[in-house]
Structure formats: structure tokens, C-alpha cells
N, C-alpha and C positions, 0 to 999 in steps of 0.2 A: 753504572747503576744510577737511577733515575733518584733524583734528591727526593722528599715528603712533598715540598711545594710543587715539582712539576708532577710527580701522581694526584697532588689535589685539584689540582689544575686541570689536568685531564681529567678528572671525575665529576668537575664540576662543571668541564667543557659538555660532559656527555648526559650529566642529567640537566641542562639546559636543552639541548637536545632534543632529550624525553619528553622533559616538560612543552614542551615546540608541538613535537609532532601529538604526544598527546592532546594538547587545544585542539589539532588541524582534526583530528582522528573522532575526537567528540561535537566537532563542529558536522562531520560529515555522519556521525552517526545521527544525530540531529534533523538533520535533511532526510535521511534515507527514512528514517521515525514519521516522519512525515509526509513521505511518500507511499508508504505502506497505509497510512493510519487512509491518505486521501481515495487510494485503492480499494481499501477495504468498504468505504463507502461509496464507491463508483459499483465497485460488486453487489451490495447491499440493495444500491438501486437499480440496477440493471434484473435482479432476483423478484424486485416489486415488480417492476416492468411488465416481466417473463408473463408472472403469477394474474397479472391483470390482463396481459392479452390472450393468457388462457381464456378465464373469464370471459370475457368478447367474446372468443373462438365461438366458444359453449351456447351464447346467448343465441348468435349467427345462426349456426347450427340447428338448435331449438329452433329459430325462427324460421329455417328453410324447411325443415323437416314439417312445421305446422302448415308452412305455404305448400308444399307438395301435397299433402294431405288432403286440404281445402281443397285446391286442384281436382284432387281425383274424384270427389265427390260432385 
């Protein structure tokens, strides 16, 4: 049977451990927070983008449709 000192030992071996991987484990949560957060504004702008070269589209369009128009007359 295992003495007090070598089960405290081993208990303190393993919440070093813990404590270890837990840093590693909030460091990478960390990064991933931030890779998400940089994503989410790549999508934000890529959605402006979209929305503006609708816009164009429509102007284009309008303008061709007036230039066809002009034309036929």
C-alpha cells in the first residue's frame, strides 16, 4: 500500500499536469478566438463586397438598358 506522501506526490504530479496543459489548452483557445473573430470580418467584408457589386450590377444594367433604348429610337 502506497504511503500519504507518495499519493500526494502523485496528486501533485498530476495537477501540475493539469495546470500544464490547461495554459497549452487556453493559449490555443486564444488563437482559435482569434481566428474566428479575423474570419468573421473577412465574411463581413466579402457580404459589403457582394452588396456593392450588386449595386454596380444594377447601375450597368440600367445604363445598358437606356443605351438600347436610345439606340432604337
Amino acid at each position: 500500500m502506497k504511503s500519504i506522501e507518495e499519493r500526494f506526490a502523485e496528486a501533485e504530479k498530476r495537477v501540475r499536469a493539469l495546470v500544464s496543459e490547461n495554459t497549452a489548452l487556453r493559449k490555443q483557445v486564444g488563437e482559435l478566438e482569434r481566428e474566428l473573430a479575423e474570419v468573421r470580418r473577412e465574411a463581413r467584408d466579402l457580404g459589403h463586397f457582394h452588396g456593392k457589386r450588386m449595386h454596380v450590377r444594377e447601375k450597368i444594367e440600367r445604363i445598358l438598358s437606356a443605351l438600347e433604348t436610345a439606340g432604337r429610337e
